[in-house]
MDAnalysis code that builds the backbone (N, CA, C; Angstrom):
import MDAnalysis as mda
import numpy as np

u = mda.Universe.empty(486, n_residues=162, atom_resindex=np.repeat(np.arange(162), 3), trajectory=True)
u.add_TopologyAttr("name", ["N", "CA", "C"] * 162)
u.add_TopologyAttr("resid", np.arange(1, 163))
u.add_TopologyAttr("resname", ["UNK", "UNK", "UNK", "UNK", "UNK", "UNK", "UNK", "UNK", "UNK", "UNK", "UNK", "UNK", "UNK", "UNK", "UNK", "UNK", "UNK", "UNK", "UNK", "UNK", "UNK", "UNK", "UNK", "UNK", "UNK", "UNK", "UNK", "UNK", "UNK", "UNK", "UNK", "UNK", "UNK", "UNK", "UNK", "UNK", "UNK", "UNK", "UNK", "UNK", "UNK", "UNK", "UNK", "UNK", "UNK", "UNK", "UNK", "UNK", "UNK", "UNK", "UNK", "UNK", "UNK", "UNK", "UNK", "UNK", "UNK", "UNK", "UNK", "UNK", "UNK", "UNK", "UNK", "UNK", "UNK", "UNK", "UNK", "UNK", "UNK", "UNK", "UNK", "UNK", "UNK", "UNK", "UNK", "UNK", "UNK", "UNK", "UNK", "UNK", "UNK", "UNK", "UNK", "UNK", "UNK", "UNK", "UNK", "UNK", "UNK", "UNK", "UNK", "UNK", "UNK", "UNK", "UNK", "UNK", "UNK", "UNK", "UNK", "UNK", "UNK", "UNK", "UNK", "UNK", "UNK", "UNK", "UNK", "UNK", "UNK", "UNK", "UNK", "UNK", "UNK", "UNK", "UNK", "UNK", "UNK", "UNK", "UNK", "UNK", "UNK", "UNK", "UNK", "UNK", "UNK", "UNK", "UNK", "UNK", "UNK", "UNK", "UNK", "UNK", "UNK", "UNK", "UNK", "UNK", "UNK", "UNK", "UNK", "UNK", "UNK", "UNK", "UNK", "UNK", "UNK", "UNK", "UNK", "UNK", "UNK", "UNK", "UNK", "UNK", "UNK", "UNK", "UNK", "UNK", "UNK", "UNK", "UNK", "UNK", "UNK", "UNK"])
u.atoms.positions = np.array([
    [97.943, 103.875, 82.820],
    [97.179, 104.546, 83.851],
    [95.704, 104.205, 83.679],
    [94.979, 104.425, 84.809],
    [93.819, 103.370, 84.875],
    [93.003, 104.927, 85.187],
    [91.498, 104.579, 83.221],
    [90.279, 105.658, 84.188],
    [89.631, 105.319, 85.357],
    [89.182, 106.347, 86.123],
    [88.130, 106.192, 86.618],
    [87.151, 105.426, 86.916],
    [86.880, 104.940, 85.886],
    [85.811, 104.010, 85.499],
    [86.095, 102.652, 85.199],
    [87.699, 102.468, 85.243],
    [87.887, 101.197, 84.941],
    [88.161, 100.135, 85.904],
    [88.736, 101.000, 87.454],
    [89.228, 100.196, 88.244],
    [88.294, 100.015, 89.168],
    [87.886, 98.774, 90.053],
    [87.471, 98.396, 91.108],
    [88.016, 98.777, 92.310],
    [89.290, 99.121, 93.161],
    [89.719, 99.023, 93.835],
    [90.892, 100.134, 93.662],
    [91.049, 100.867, 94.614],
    [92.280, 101.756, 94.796],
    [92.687, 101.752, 95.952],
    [93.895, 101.367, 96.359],
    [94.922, 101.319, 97.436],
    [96.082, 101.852, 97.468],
    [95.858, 103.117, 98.777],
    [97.365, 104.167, 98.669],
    [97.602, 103.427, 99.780],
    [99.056, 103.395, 99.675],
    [100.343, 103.066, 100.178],
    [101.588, 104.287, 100.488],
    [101.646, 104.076, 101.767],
    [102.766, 104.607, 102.502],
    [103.531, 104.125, 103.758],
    [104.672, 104.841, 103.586],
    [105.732, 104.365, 104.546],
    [106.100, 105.454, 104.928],
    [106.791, 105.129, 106.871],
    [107.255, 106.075, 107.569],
    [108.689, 105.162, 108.018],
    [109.930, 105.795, 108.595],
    [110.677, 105.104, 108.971],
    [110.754, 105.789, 110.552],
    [111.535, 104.846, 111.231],
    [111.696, 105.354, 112.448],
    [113.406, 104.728, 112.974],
    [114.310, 105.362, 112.029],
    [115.527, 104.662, 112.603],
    [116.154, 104.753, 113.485],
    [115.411, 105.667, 114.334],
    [115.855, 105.370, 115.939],
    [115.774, 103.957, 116.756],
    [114.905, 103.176, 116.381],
    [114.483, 102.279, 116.754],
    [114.865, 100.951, 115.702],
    [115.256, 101.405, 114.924],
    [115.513, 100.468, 113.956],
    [114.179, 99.638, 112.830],
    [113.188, 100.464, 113.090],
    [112.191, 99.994, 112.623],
    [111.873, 101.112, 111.443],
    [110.756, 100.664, 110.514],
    [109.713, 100.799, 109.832],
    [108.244, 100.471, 109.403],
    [107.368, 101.284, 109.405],
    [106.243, 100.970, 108.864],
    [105.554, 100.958, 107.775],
    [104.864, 100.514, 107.310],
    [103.463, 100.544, 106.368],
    [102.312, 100.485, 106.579],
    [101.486, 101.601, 105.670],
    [99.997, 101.874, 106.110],
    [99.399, 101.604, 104.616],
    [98.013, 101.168, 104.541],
    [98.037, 101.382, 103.495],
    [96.369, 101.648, 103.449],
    [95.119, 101.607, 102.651],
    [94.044, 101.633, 102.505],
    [93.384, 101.254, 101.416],
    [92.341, 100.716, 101.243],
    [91.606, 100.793, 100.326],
    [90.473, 101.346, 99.989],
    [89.956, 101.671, 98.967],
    [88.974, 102.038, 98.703],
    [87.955, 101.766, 97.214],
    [86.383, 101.898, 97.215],
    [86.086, 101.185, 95.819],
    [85.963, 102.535, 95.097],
    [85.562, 102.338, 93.812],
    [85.442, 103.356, 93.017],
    [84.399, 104.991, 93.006],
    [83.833, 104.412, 94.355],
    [82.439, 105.196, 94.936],
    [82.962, 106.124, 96.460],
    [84.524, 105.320, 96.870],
    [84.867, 106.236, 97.594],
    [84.773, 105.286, 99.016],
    [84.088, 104.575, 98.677],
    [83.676, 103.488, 100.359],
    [85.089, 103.285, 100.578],
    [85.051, 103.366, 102.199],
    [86.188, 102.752, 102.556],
    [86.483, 101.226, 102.616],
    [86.810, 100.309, 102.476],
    [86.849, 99.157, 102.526],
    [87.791, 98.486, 103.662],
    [88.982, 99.247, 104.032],
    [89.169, 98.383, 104.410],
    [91.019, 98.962, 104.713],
    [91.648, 99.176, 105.858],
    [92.885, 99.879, 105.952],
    [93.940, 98.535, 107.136],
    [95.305, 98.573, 106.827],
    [96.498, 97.872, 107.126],
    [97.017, 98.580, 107.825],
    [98.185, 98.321, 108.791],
    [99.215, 98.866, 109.055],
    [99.923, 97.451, 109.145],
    [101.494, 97.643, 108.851],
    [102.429, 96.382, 109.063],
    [103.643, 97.251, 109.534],
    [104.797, 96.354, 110.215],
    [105.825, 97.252, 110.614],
    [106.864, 96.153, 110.476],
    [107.995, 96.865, 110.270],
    [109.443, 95.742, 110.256],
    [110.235, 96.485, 110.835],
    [111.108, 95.222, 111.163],
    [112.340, 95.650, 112.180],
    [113.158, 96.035, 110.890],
    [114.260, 97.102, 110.754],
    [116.055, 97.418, 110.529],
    [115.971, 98.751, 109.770],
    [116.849, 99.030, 109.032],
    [116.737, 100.543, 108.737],
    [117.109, 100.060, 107.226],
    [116.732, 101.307, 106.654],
    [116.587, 101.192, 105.105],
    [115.853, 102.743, 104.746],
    [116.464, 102.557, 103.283],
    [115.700, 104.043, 102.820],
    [114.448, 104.154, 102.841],
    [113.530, 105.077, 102.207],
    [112.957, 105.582, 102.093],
    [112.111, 104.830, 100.846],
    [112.791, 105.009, 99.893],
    [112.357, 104.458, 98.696],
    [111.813, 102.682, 98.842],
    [112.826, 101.960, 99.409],
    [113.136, 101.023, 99.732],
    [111.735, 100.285, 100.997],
    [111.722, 101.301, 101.854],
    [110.190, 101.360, 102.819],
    [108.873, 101.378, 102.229],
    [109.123, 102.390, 100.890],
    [107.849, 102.356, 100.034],
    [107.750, 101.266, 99.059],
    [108.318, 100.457, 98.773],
    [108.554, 99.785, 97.577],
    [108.195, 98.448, 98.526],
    [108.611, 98.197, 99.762],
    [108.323, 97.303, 100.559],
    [106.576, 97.142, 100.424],
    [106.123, 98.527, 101.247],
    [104.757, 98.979, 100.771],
    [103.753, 98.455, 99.654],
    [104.626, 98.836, 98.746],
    [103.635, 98.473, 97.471],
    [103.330, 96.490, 97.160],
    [104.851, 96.264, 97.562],
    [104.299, 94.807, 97.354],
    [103.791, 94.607, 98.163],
    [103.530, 94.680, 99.964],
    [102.660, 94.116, 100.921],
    [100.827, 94.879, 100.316],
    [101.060, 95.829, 99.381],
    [99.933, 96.267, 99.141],
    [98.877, 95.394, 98.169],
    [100.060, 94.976, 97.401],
    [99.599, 94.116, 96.310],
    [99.253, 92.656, 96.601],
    [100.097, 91.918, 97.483],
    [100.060, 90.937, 98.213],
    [98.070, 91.056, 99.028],
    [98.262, 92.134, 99.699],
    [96.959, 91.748, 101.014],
    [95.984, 92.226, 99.571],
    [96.217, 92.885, 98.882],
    [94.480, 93.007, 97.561],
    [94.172, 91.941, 96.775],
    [95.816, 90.817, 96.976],
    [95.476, 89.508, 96.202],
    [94.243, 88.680, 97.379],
    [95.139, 88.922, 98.649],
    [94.135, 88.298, 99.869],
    [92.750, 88.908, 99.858],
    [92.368, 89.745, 99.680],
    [91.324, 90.255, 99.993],
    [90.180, 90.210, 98.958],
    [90.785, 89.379, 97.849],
    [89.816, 88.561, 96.688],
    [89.688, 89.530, 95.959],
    [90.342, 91.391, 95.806],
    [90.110, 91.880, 94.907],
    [90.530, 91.703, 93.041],
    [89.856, 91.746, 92.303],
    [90.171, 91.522, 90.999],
    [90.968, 92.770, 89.992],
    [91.080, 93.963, 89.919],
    [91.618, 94.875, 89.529],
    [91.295, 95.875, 90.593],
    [93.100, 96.405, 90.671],
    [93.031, 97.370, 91.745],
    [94.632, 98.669, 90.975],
    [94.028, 99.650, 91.883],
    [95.200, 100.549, 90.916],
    [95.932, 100.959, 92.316],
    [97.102, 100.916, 92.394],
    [97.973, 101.220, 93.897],
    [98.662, 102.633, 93.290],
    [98.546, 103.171, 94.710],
    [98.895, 104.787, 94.131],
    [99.718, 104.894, 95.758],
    [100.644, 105.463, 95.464],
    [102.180, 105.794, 96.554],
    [102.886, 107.201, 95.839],
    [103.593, 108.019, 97.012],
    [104.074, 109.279, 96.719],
    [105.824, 109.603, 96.193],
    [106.242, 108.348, 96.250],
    [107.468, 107.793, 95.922],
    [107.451, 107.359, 94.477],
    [108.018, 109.083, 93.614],
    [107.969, 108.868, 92.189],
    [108.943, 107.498, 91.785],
    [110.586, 107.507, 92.641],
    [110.887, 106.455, 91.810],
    [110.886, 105.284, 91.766],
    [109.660, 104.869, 93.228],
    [109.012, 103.053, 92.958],
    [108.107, 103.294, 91.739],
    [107.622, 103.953, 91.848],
    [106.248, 104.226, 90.678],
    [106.997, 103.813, 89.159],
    [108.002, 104.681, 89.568],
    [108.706, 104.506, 88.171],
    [109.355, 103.165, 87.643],
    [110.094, 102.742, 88.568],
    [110.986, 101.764, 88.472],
    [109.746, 101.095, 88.377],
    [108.559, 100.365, 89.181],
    [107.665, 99.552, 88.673],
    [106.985, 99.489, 87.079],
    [106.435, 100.781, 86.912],
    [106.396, 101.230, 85.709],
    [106.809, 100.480, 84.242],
    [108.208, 101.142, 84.514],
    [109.563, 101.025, 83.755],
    [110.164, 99.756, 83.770],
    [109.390, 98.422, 84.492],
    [110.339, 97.283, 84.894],
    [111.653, 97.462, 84.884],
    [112.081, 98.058, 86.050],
    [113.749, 98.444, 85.996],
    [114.081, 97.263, 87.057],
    [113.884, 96.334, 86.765],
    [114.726, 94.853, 87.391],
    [116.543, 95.082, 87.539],
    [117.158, 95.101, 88.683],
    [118.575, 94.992, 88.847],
    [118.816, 94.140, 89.576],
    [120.292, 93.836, 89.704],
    [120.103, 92.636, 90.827],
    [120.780, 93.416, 92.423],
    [119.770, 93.805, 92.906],
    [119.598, 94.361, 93.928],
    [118.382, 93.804, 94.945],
    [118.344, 94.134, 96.493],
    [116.927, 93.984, 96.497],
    [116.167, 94.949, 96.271],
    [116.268, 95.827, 96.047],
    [115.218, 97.147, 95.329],
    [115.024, 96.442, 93.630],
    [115.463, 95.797, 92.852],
    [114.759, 95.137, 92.374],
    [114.241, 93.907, 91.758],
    [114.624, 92.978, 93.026],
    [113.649, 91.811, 93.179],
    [112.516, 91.833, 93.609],
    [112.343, 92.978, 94.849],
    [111.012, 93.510, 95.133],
    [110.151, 94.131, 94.036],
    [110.686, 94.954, 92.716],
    [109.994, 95.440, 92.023],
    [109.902, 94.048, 90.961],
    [110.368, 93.473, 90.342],
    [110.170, 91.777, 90.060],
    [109.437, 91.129, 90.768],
    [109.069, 91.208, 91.919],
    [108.261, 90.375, 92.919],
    [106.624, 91.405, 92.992],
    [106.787, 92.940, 92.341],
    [105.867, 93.261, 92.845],
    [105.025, 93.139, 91.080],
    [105.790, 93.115, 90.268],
    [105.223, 92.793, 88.768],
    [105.039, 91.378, 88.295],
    [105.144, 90.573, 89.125],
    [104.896, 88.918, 89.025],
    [103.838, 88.971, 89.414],
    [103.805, 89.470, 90.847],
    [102.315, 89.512, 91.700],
    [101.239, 89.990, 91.070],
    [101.457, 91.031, 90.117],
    [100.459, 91.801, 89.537],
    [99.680, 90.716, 88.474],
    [100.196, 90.372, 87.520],
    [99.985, 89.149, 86.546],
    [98.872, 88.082, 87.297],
    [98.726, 88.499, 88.721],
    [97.161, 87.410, 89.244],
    [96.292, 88.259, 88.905],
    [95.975, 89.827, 88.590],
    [94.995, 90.741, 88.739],
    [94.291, 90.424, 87.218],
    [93.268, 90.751, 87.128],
    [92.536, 90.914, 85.817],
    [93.686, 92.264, 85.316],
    [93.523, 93.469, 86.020],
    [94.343, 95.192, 85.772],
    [94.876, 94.830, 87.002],
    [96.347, 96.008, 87.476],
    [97.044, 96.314, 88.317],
    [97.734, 96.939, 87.748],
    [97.317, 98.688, 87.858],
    [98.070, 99.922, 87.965],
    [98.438, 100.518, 89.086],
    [99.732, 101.250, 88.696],
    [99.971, 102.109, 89.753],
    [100.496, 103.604, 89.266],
    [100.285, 104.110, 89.929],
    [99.886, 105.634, 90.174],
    [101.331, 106.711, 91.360],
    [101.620, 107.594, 90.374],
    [102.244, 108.422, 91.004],
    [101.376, 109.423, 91.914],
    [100.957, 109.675, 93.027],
    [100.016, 110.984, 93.992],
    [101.048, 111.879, 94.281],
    [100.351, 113.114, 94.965],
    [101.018, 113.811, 95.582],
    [101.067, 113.206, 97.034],
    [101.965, 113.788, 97.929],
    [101.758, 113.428, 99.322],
    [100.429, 113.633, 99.907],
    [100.416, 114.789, 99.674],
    [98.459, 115.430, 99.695],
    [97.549, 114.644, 99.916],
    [97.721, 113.961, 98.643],
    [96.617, 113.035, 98.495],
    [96.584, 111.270, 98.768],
    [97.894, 111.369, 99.780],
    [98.074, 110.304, 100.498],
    [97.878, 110.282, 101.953],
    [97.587, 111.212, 102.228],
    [97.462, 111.738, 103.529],
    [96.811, 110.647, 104.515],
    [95.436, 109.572, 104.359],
    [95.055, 108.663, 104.539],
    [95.928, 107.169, 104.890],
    [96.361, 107.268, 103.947],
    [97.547, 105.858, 103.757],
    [99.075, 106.319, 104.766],
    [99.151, 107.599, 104.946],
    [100.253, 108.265, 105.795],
    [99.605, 107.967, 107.077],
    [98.380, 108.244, 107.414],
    [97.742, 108.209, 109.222],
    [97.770, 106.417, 109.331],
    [97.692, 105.827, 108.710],
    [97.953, 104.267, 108.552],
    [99.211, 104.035, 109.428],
    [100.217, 104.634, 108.299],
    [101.497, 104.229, 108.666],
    [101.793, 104.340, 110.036],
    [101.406, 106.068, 110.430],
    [101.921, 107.072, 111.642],
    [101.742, 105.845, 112.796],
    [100.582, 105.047, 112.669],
    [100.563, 103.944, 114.163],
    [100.999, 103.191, 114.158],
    [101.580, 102.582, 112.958],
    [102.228, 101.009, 112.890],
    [102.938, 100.509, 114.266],
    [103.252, 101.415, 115.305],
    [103.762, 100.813, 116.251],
    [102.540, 100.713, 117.295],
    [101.836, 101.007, 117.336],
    [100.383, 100.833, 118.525],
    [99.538, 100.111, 118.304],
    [99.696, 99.010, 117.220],
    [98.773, 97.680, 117.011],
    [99.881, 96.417, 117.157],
    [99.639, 95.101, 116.569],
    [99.966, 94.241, 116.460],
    [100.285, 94.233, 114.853],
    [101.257, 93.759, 114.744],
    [101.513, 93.747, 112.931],
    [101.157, 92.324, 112.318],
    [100.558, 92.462, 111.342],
    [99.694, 93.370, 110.583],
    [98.597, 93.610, 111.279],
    [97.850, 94.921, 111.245],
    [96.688, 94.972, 111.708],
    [95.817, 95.581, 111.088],
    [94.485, 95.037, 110.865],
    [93.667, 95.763, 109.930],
    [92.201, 96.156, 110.176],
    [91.752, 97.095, 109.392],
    [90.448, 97.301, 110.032],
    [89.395, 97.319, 108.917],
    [88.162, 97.310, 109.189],
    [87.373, 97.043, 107.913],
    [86.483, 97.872, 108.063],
    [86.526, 98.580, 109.141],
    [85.373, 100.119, 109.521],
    [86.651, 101.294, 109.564],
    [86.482, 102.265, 109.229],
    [87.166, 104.035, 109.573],
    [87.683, 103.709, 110.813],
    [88.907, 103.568, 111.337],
    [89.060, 104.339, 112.722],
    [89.059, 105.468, 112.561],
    [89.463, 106.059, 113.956],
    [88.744, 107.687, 114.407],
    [90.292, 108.766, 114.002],
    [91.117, 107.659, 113.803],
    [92.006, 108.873, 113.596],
    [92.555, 109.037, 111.774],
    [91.485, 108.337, 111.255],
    [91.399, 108.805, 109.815],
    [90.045, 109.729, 109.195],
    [89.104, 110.074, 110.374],
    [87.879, 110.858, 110.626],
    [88.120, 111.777, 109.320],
    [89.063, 112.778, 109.907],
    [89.127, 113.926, 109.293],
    [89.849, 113.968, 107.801],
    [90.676, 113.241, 107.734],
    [91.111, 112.845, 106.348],
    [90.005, 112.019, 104.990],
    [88.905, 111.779, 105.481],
    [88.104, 110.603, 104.389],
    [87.679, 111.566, 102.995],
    [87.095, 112.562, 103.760],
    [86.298, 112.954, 102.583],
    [87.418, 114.311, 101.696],
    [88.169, 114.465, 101.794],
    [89.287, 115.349, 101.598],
    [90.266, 114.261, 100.646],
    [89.983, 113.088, 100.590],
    [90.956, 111.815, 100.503],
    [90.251, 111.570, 98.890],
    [88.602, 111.711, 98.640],
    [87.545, 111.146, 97.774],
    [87.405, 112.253, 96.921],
    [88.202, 113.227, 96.643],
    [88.119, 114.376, 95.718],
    [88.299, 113.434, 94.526],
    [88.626, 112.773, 94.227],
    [89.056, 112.107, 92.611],
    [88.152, 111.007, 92.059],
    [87.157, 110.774, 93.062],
    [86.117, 109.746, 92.536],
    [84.656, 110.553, 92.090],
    [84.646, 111.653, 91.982],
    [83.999, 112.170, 91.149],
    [83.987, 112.382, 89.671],
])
């Protein structure tokens, strides 16, 4: 687990499913150690799948766009204790739940650090308003200023960078 003080970069990650439609999304955000926003995703895929499986998707597209985005140590924090864990824990099976977690601990090995972090939902709340639109942009879509419908969530979001 990564202090305070050690990481450059923090990115929560979340997923919503919508299996009516056969789809899913991902939202995710970043932020630096001062609380700035830097910089928020949404991506969406077509078929149905769990839950766990949506988040774990998550974490590697999370890890993937912080490799793109030239960050050097970043700590990814998601509300889905048992990706956290299974990443954690390198619980590699031969499944795709964990080739993705193999794919998301290979990826990590480019970072100087790359932790991740169990949150409450609470305190994902940010990376959740991400997700909630994944269908009203173009996938992937990203922004590098606040949109308006993460207004009210920012500073409620920055309780932990103090």
């Amino acid at each position: 687990m990564a202090h305070a003080k050690s990481w450059s970069v923090k990115v929560n990650v979340d997923a919503i499913l919508f299996t009516r439609f056969s789809e899913y999304g991902v939202g995710m955000v970043a932020r630096d150690a001062t609380c700035y926003f830097l910089a928020g995703r949404t991506i969406w895929f077509l078929g149905v799948i769990s839950v766990s499986e949506a988040e774990l998707v998550g974490v590697y597209e999370a890890i993937l766009w912080s490799y793109n985005m030239g960050f050097t140590s970043v700590v990814i924090e998601m509300d889905v204790k048992v990706v956290c864990d299974a990443i954690n824990e390198k619980r590699i099976g031969n499944s795709t739940f964990g080739s993705y977690v193999s794919a998301c601990i290979d990826l990590c090995s480019s970072f100087l650090c790359c932790d991740f972090n169990c949150v409450r939902r609470q305190a994902n709340c940010v990376a959740h308003a991400f997700a909630r639109v994944f269908r009203l942009y173009e996938s992937p879509h990203t922004w590098v200023e606040p949109p308006d419908f993460v207004d009210g969530f920012l500073n409620s979001f920055c309780t932990d960078c103090e």
